[in-house]
Z-matrix of the N, CA and C atoms (Angstrom, degrees):
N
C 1 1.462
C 2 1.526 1 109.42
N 3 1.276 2 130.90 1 123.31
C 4 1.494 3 148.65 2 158.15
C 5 1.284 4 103.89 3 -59.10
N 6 1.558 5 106.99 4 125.14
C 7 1.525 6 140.10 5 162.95
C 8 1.528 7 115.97 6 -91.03
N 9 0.881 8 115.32 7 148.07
C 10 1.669 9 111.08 8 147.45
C 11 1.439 10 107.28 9 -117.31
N 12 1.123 11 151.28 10 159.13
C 13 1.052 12 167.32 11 -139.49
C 14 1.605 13 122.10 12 -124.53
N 15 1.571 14 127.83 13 79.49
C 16 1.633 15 103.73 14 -167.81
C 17 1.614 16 108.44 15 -139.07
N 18 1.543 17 117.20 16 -159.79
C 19 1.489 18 117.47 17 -174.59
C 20 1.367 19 105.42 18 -137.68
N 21 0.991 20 122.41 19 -172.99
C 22 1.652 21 137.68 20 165.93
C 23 1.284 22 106.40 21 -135.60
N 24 1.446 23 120.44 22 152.91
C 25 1.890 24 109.62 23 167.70
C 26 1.641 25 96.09 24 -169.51
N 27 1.489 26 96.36 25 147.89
C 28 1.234 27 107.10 26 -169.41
C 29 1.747 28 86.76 27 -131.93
N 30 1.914 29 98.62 28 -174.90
C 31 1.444 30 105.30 29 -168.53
C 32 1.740 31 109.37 30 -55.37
N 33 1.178 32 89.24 31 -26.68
C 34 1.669 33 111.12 32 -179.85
C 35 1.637 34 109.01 33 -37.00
N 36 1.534 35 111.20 34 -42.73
C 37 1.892 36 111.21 35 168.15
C 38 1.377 37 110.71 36 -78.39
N 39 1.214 38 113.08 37 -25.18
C 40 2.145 39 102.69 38 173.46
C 41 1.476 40 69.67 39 107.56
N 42 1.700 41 106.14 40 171.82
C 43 1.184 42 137.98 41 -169.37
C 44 1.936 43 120.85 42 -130.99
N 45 1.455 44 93.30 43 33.54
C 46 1.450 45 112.50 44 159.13
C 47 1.425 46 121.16 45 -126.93
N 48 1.190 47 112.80 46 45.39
C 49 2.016 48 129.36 47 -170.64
C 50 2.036 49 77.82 48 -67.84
N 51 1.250 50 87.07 49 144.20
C 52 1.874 51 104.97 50 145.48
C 53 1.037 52 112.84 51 -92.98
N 54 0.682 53 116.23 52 119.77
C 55 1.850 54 112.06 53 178.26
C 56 1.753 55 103.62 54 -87.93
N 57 1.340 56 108.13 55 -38.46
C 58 1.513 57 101.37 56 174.59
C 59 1.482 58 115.48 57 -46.18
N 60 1.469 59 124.81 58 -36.66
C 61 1.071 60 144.03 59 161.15
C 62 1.182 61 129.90 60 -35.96
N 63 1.178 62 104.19 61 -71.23
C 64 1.036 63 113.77 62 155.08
C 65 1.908 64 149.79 63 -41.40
N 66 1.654 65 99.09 64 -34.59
C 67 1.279 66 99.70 65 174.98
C 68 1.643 67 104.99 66 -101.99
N 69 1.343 68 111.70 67 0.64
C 70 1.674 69 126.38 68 176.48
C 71 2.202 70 99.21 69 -67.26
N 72 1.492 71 85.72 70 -34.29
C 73 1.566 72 82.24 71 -167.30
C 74 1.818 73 102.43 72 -98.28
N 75 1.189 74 79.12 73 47.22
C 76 2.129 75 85.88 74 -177.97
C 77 1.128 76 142.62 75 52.00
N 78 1.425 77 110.85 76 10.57
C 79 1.634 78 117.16 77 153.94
C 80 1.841 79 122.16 78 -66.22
N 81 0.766 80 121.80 79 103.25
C 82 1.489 81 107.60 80 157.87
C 83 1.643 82 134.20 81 -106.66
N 84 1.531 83 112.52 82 43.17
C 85 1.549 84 100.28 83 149.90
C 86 1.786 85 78.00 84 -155.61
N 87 1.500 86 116.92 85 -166.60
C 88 1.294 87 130.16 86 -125.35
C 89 1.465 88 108.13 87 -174.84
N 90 1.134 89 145.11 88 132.63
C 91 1.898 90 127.90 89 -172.05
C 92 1.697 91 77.88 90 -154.08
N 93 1.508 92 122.56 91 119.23
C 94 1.531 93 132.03 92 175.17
C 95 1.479 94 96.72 93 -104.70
N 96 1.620 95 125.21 94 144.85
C 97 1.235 96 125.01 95 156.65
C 98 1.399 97 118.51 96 -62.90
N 99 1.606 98 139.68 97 128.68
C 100 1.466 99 121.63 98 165.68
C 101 1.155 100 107.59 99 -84.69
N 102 1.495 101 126.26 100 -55.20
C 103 1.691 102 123.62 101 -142.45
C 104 1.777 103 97.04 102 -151.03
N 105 0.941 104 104.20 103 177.56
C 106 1.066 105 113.56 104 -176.54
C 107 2.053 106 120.92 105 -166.09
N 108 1.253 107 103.13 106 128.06
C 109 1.788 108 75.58 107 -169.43
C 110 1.783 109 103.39 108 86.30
N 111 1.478 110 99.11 109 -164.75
C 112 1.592 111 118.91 110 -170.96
C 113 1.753 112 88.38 111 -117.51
N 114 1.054 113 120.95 112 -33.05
C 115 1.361 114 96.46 113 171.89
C 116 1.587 115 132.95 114 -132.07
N 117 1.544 116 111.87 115 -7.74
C 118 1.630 117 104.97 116 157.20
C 119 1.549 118 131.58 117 -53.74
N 120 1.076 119 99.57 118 125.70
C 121 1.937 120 113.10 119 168.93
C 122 1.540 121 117.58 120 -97.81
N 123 1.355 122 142.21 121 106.16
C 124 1.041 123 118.60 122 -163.00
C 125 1.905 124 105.66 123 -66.71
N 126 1.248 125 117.51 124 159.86
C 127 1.443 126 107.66 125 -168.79
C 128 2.126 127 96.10 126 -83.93
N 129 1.295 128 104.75 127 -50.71
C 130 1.376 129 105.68 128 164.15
C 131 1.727 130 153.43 129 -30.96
N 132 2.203 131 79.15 130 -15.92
C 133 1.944 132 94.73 131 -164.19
C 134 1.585 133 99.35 132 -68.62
N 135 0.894 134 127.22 133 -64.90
C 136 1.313 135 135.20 134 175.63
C 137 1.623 136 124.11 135 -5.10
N 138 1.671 137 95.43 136 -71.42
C 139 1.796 138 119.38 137 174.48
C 140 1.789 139 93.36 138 -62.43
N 141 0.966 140 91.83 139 -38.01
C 142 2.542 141 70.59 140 -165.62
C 143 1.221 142 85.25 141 -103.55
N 144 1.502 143 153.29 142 -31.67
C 145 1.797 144 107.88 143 179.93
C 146 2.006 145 112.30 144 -66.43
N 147 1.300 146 93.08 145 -32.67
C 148 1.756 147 94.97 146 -169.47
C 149 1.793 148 93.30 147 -72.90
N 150 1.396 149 131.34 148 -35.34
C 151 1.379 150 119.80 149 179.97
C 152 1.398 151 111.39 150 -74.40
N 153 1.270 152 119.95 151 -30.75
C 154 1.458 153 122.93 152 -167.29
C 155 1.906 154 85.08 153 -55.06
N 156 1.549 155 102.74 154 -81.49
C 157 1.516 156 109.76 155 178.49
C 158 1.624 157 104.34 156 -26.97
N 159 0.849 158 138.34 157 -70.04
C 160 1.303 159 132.73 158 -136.93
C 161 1.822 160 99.74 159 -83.86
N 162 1.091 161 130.62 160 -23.04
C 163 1.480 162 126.71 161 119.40
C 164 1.243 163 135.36 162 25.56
N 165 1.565 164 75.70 163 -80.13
C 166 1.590 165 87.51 164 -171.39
C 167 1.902 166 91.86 165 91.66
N 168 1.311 167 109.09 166 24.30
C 169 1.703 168 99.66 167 -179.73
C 170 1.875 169 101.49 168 -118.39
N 171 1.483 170 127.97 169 138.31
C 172 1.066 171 105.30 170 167.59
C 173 1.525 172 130.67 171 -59.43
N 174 1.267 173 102.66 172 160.69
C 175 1.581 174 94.79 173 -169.87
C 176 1.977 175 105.20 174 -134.67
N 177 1.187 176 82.12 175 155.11
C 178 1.788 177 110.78 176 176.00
C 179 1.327 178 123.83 177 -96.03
N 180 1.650 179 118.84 178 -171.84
C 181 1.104 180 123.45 179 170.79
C 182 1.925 181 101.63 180 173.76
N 183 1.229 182 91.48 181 110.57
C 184 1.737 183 97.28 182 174.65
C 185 1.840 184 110.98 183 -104.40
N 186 1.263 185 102.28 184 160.02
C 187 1.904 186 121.82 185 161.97
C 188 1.209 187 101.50 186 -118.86
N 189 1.615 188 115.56 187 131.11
C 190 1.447 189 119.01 188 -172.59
C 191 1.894 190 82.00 189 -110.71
N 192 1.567 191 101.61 190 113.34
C 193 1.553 192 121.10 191 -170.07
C 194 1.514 193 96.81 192 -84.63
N 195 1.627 194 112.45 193 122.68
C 196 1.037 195 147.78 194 174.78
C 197 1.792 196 117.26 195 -92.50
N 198 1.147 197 112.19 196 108.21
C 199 1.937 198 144.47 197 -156.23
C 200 1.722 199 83.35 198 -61.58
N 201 0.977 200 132.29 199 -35.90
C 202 1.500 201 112.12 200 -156.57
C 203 1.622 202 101.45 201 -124.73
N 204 1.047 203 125.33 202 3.14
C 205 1.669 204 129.56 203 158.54
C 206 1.199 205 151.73 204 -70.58
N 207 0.795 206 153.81 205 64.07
C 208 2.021 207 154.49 206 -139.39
C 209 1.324 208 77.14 207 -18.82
N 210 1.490 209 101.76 208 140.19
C 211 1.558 210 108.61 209 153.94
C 212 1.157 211 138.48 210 -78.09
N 213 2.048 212 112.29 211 -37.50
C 214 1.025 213 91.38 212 152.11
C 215 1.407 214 153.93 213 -88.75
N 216 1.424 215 108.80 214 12.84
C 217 1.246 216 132.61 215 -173.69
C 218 1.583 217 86.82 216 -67.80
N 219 1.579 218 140.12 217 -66.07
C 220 1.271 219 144.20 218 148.72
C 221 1.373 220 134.35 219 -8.06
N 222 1.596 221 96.52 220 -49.04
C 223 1.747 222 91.48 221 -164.52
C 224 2.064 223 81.12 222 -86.88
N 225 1.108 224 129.46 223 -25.24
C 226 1.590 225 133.27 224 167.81
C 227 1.543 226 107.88 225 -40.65
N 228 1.268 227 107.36 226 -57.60
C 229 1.512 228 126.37 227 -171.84
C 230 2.205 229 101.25 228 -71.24
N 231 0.997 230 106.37 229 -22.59
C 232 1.308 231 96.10 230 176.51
C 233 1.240 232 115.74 231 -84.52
N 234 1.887 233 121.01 232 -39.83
C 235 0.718 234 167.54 233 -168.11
C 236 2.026 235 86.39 234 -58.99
N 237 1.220 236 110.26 235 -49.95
C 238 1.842 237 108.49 236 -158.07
C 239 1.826 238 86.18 237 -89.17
N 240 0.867 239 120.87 238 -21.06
C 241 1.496 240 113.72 239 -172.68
C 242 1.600 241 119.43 240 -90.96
N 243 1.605 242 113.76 241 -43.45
C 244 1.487 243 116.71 242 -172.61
C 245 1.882 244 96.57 243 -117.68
N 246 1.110 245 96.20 244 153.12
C 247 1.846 246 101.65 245 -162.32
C 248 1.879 247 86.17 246 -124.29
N 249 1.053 248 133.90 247 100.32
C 250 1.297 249 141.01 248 -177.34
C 251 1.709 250 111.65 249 -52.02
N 252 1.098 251 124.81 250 130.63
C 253 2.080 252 113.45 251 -167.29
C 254 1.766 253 89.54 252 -139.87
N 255 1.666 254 94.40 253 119.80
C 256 1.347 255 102.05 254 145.61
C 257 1.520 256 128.32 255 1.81
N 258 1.311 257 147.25 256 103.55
C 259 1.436 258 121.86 257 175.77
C 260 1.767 259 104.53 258 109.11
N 261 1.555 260 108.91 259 -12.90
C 262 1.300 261 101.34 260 -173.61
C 263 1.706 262 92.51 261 -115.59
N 264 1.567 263 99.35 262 158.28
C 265 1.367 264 132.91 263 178.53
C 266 1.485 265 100.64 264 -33.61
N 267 1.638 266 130.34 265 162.78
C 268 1.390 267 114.15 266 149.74
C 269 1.529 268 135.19 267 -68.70
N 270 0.972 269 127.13 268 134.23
C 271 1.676 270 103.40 269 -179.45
C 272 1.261 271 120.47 270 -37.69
N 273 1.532 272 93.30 271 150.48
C 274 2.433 273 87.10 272 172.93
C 275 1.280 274 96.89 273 -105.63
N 276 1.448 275 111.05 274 172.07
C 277 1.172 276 119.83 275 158.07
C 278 1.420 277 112.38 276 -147.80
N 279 1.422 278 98.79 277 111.58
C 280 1.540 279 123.59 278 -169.59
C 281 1.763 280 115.53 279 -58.77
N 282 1.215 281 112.72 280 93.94
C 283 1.722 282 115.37 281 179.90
C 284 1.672 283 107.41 282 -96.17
N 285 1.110 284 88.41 283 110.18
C 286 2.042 285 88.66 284 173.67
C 287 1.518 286 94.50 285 -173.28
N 288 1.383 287 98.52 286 164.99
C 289 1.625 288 114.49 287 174.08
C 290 1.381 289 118.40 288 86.46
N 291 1.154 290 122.86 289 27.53
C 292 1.274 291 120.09 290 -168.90
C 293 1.158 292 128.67 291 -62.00
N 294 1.545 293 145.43 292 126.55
C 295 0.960 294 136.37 293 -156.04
C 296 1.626 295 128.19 294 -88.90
N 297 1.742 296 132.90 295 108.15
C 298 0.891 297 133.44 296 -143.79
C 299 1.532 298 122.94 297 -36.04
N 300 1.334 299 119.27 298 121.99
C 301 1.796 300 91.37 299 -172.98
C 302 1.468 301 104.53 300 109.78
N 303 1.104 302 128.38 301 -20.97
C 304 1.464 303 125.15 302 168.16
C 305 1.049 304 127.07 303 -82.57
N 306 1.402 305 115.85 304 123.89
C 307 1.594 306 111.67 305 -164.49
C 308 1.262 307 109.45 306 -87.77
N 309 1.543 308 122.67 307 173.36
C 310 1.413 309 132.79 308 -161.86
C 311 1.738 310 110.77 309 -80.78
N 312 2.099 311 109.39 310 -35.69
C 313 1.139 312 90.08 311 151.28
C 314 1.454 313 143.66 312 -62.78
N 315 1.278 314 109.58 313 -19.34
C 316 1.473 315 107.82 314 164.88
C 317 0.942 316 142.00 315 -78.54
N 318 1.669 317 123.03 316 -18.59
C 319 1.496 318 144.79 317 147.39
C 320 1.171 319 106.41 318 -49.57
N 321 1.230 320 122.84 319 -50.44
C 322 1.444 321 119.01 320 172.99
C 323 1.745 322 138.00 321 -54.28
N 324 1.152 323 84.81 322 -40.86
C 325 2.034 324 119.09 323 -179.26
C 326 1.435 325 98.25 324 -79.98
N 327 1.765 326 118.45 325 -23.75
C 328 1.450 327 97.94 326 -171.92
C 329 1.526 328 99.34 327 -97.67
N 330 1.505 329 130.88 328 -34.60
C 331 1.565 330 127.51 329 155.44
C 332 1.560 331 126.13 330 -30.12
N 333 1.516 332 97.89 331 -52.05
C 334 1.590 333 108.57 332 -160.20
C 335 1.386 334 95.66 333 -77.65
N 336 1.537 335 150.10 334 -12.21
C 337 0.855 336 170.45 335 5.97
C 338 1.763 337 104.31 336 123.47
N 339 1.494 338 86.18 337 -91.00
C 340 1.309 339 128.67 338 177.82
C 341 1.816 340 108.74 339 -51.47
N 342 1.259 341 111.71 340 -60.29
C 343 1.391 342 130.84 341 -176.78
C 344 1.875 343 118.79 342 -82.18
N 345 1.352 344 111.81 343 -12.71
C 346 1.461 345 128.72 344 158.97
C 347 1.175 346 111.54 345 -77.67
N 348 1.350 347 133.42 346 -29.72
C 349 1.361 348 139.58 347 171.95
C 350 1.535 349 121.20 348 -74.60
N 351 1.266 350 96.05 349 -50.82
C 352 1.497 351 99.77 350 -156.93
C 353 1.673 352 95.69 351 -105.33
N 354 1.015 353 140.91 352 -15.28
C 355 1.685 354 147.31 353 175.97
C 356 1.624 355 97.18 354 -64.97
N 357 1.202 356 147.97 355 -27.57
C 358 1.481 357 130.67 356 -175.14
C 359 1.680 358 97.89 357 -86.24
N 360 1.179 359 142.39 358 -3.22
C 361 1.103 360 139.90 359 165.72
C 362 1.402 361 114.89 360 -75.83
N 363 1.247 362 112.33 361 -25.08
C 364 1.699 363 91.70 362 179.49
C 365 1.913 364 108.81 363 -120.94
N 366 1.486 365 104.94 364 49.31
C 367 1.486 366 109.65 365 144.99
C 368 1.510 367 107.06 366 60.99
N 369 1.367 368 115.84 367 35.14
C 370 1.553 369 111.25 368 170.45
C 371 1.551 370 115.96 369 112.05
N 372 1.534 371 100.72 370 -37.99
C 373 2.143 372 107.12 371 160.71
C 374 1.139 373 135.42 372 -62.95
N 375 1.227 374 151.68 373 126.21
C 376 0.997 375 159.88 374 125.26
C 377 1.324 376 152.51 375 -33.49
N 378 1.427 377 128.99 376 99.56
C 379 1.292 378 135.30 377 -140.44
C 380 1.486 379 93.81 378 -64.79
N 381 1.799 380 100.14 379 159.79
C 382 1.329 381 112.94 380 -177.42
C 383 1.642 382 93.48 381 -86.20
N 384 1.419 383 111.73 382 145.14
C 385 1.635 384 123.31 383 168.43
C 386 1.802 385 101.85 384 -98.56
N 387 1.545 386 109.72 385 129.46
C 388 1.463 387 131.86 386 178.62
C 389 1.177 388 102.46 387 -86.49
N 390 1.581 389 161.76 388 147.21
C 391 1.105 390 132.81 389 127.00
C 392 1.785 391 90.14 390 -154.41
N 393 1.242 392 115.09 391 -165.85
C 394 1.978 393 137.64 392 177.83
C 395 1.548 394 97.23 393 -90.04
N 396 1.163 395 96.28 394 162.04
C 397 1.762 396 115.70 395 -170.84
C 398 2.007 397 90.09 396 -54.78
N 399 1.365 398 100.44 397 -60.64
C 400 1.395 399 142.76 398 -172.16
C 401 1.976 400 106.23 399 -30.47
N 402 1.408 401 94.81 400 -55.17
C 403 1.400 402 103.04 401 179.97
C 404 1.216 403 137.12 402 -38.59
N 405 1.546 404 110.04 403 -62.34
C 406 1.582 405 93.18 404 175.12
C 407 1.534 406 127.66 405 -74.84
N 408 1.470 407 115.39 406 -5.73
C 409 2.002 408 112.07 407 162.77
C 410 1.979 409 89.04 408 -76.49
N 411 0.709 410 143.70 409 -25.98
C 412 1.555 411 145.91 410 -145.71
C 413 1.334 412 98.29 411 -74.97
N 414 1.675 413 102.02 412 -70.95
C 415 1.725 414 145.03 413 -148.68
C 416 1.447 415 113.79 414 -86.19
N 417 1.309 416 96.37 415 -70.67
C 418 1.748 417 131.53 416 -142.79
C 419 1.869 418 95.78 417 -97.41
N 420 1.163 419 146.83 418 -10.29
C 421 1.100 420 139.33 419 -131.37
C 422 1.283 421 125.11 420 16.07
N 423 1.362 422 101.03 421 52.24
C 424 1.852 423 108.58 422 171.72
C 425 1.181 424 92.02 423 99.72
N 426 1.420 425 157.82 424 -52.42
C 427 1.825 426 133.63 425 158.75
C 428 1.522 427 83.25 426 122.43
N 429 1.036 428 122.55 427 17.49
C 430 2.154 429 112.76 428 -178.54
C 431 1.579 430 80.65 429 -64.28
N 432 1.505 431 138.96 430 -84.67
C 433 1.225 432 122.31 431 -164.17
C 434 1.695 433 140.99 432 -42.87
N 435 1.486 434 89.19 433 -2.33
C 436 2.041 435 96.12 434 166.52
C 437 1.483 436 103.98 435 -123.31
N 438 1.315 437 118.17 436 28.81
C 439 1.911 438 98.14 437 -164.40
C 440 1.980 439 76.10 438 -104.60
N 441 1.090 440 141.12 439 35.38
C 442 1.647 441 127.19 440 133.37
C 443 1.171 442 119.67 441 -92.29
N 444 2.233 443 123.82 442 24.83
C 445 0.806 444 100.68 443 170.68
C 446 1.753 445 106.57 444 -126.30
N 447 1.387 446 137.58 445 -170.03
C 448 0.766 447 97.08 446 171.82
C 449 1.456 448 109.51 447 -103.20
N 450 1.853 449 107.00 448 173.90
C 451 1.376 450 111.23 449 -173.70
C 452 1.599 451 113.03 450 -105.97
N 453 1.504 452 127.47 451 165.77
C 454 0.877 453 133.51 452 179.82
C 455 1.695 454 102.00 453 -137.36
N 456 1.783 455 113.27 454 106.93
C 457 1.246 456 104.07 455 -157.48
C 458 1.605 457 107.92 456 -106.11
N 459 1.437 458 140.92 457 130.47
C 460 1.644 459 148.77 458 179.16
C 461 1.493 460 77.89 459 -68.86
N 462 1.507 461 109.83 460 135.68
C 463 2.008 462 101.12 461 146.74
C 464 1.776 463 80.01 462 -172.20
N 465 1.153 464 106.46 463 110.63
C 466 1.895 465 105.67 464 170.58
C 467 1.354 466 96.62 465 -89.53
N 468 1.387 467 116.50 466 133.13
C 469 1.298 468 130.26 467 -170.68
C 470 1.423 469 104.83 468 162.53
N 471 1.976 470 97.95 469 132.42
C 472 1.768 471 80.53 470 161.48
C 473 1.620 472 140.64 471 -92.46
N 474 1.160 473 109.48 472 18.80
C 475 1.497 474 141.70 473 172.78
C 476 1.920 475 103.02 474 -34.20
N 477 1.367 476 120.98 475 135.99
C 478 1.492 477 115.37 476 163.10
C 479 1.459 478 122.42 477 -61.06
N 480 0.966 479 90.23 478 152.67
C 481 2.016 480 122.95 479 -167.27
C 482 1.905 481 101.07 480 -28.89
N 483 1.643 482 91.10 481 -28.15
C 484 1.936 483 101.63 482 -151.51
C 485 1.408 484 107.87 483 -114.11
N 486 1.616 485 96.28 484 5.82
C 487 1.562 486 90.47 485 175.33
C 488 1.974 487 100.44 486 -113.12
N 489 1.690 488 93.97 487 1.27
C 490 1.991 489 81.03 488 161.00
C 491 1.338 490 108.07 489 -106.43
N 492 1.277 491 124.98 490 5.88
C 493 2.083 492 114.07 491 174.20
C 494 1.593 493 95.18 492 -48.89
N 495 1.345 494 126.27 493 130.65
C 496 1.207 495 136.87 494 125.79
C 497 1.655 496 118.54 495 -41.07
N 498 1.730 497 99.85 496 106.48
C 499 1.704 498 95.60 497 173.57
C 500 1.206 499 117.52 498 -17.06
N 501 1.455 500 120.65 499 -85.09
C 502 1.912 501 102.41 500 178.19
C 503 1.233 502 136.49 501 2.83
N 504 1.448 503 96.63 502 -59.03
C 505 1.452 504 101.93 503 -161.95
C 506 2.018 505 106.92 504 -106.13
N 507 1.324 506 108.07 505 5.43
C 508 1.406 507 101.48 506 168.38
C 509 1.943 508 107.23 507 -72.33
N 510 1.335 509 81.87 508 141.75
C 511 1.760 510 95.48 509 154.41
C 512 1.751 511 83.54 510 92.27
N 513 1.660 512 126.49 511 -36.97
C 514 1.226 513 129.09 512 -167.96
C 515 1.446 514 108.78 513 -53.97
N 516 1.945 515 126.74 514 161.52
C 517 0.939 516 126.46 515 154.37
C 518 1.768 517 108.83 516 -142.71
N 519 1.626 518 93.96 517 122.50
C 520 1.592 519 135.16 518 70.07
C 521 1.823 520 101.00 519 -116.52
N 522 1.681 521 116.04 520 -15.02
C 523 1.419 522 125.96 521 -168.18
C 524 1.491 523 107.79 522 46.47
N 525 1.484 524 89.16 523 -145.07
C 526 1.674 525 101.18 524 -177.60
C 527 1.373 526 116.23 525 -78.84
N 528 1.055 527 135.25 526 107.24
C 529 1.143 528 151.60 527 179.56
C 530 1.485 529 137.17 528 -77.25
N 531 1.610 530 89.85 529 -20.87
C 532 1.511 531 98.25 530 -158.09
C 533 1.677 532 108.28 531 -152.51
N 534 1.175 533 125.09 532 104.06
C 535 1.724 534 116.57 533 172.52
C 536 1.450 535 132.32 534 -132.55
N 537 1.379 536 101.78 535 118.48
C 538 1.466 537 123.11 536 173.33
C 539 1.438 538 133.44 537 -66.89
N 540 1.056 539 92.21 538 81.42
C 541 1.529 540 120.20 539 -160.74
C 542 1.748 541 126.51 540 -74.24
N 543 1.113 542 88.30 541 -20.63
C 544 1.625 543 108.96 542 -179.42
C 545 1.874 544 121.83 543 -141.56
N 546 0.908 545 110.65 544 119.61
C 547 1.985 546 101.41 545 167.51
C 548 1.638 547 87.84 546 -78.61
N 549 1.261 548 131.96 547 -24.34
C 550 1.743 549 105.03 548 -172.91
C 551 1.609 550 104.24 549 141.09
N 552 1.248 551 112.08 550 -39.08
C 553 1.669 552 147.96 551 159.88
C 554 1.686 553 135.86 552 -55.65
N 555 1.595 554 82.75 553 -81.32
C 556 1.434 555 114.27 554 175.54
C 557 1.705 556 112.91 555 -93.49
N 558 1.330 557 108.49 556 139.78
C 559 1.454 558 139.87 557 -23.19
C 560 1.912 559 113.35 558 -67.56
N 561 1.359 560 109.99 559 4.81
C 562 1.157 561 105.92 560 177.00
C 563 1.724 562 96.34 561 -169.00
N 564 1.732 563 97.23 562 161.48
C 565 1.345 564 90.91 563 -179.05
C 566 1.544 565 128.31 564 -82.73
N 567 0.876 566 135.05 565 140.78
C 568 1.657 567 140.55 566 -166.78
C 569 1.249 568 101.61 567 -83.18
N 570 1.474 569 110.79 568 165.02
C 571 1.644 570 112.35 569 164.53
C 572 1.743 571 110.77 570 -79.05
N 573 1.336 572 88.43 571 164.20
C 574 1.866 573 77.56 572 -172.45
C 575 1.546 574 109.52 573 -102.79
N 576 1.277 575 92.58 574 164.53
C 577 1.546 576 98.62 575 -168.62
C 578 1.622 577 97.90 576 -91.19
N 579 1.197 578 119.38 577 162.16
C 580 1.568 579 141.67 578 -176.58
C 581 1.693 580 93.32 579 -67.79
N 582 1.474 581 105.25 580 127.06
C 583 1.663 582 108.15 581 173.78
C 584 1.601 583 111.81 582 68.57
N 585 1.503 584 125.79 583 -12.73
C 586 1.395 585 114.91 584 -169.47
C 587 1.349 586 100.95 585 -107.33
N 588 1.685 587 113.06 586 -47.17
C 589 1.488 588 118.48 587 -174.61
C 590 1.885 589 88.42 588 101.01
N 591 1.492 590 103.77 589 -153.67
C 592 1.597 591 118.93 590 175.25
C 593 1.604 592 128.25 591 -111.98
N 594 1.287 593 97.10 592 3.23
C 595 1.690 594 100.36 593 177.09
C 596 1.779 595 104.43 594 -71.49
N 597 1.127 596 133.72 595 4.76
C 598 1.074 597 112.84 596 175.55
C 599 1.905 598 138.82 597 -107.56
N 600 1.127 599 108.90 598 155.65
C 601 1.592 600 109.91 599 -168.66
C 602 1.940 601 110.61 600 -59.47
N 603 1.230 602 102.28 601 115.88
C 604 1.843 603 101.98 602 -179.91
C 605 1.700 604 97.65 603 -108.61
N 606 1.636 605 87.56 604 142.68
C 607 1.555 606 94.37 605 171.54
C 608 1.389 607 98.62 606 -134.11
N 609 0.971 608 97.42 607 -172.36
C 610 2.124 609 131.07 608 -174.86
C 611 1.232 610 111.50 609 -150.24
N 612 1.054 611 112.15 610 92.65
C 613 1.596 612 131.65 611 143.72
C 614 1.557 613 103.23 612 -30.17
N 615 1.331 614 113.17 613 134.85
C 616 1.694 615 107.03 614 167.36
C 617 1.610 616 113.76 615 -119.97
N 618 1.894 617 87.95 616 111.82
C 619 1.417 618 101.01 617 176.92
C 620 1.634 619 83.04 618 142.06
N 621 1.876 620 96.15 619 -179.94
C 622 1.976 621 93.66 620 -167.83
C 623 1.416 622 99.59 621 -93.45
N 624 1.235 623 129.21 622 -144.49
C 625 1.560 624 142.58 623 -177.62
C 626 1.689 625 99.99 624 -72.48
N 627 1.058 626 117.26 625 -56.27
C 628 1.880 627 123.53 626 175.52
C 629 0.982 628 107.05 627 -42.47
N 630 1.285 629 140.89 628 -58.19
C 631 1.557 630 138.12 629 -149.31
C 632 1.859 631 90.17 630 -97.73
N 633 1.259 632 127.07 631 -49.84
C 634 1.746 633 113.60 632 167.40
C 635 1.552 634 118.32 633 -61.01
N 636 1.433 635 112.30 634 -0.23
C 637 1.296 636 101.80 635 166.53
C 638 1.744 637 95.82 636 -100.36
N 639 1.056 638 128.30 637 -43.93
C 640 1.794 639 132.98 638 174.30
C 641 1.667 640 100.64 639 -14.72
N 642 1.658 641 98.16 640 -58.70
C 643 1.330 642 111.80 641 -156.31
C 644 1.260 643 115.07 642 -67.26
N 645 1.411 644 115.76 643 -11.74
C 646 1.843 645 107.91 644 -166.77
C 647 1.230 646 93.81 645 -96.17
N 648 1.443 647 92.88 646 -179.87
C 649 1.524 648 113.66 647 -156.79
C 650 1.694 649 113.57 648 -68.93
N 651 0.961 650 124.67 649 148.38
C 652 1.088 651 130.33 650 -174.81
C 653 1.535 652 125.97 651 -128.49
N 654 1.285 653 120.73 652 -4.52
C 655 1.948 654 112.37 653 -174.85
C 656 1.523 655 89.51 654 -153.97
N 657 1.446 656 120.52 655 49.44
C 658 1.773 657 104.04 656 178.54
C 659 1.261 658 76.24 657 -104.58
């Protein structure tokens, strides 16, 4: 099975990444947090989406979706910060943290929410969904109503690619697309990247460089 090789990073790495560095040490694509909520900006988005590009690495852009916020007031607020470009990843949208006591219809209502708003902006694509292996039995009541999109699955483990699909999304296409397999640590420590060290989140795109370029956006 073909990998591609990539990271995630939020303000949490600081906002002097090399990115040359970065794709020197064999990553080639990149997913930066912008916003989060109705009113965080990460201070960092700026330096790694314009470095990711300038690279020469594909590049990302997530909203870490906040349980008690209008959504679309949110997917608006993501919307004023990251400008979606041809050639780039689909947007994510980061689902985790749920707040104890929240029911699954409301996890649901606050996504569908989120993704009714901000999905007519990118011309027919569909944002990538972030979440844990765990989530949609957790969250979603099993996620059958988002598995037409694709997923991006957390599960540290060294287990194959096909034993973390969330039922939903097996057998599905575009399915799981994408897995974050490591913070850098867990389940073991990684080699470190140039300028970052090992605290950071590694993923795998599934499929080679061709098919992660297939996937980006194409008519925004």
């Amino acid at each position: 099975m073909a990998f591609v090789n990539g990271i995630d990073v939020s303000d949490f790495q600081g906002d002097d990444i090399d990115w040359g560095e970065v794709k020197s040490s064999g990553y080639s694509f990149a997913i930066a947090k912008a916003t989060q909520g109705t009113a965080d900006v990460q201070s960092s988005f700026g330096h790694n989406i314009n470095g990711i590009r300038a690279a020469g690495m594909i590049a990302g852009a997530y909203h870490f979706l906040s349980w008690e916020d209008d959504p679309a007031a949110q997917a608006a607020h993501f919307l004023s910060v990251y400008t979606p470009r041809n050639g780039d990843i689909p947007p994510a949208l980061d689902c985790e943290a749920v707040p104890a006591g929240m029911s699954s219809d409301a996890v649901i209502a606050q996504i569908s929410g989120f993704l009714e708003a901000y999905e007519p902006h990118l011309e027919g694509a569909r944002m990538l969904l972030y979440m844990s292996y765990s989530f949609p039995s957790e969250s979603l009541n099993g996620g059958s109503g988002f598995s037409g999109h694709p997923v991006w699955i957390a599960a540290y483990n060294t287990d194959p690619f096909d034993s973390n699909i969330p039922p939903a999304w097996a057998g599905k296409t575009p399915g799981m697309v994408m897995w974050q397999y490591s913070d850098g640590s867990i389940p073991s420590t990684q080699p470190p990247i140039a300028g970052l060290g090992t605290s950071i989140d590694r993923d795998r795109f599934n499929g080679d460089l061709d098919a992660l370029k297939a996937f980006t956006l194409k008519n925004v």
